[in-house]
N, C-alpha and C positions, 0 to 999 in steps of 0.2 A: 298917405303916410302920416303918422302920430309924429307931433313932435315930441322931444323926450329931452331931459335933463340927466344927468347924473349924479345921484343923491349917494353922500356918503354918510353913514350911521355910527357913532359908539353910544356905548348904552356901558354902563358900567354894576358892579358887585353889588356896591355896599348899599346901605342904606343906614344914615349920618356915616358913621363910623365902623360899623359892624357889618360884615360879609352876609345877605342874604341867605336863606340853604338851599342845598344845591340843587333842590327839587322847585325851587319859586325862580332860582338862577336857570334853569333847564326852560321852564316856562316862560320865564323873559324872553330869554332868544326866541323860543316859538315865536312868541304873540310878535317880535317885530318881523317876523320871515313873513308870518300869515298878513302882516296890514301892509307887509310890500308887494308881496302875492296879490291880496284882493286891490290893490288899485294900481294892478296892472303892470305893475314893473318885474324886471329880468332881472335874476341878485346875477351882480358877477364873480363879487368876493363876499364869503361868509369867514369870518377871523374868528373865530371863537376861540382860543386859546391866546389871548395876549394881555399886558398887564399897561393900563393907563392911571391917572395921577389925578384926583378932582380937587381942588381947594387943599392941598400940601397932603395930600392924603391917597397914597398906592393902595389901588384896587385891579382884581380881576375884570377885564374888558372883552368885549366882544365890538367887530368893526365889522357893516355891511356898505359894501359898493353895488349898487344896483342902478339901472338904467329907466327911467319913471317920467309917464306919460304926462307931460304939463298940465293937461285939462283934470286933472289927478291930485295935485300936489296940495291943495286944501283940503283933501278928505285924508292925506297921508300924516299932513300935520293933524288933525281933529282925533286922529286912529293914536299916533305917539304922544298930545299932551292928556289924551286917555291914559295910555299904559303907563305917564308916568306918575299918574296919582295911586293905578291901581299897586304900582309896586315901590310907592313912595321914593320915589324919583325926585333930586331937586330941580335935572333938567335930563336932557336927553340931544346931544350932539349931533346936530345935520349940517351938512356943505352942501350947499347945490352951486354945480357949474357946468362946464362942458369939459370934455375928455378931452383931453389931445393927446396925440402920440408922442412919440421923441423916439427917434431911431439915428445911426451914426451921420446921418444926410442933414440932420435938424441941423438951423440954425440959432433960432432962438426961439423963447414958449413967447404966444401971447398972453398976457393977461388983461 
């Protein structure tokens, strides 16, 4: 059995201040689906239509929850601080931790 992480992604619009077009926007998303595809991970949640905030600044965002093989997770960073030069990016948002559920039984999350 792999051990796995779960990596949570927003990747945002703009680029400084001005919205990218919607065909380099269309592309973005691809290229982060395809570098969590090739190292291995399960997407859970693709968000593409939602709106995030960088430096006081509302932009179109897209959020991916995907499930990503430990022995992975350096070729996934090498894969996104690529895509963020290719689409001038000043960064590119990941959380890594572990999932936990919470159902009416929970008592508390750990952190």
């Amino acid at each position: 059995m792999t051990d796995t992480t779960t990596a949570t992604i927003s990747i945002g619009r703009n680029v400084g201040t001005a919205p990218m077009s919607g065909d380099a926007w269309t592309r973005f998303q691809a290229d982060i689906r395809l570098a969590l595809t090739e190292c291995g991970a399960d997407i859970f949640v693709d968000a593409a239509r939602s709106v995030g905030e960088w430096q006081g600044i509302i932009e179109d965002s897209c959020t991916f929850v995907a499930s990503v093989p430990i022995e992975n997770l350096a070729h996934l960073d090498t894969d996104l601080a690529y895509l963020t030069r290719v689409y001038r990016q000043d960064a590119i948002a990941v959380t890594l931790g572990a999932t936990q559920f919470v159902s009416a039984e929970s008592r508390a999350l750990s952190l």
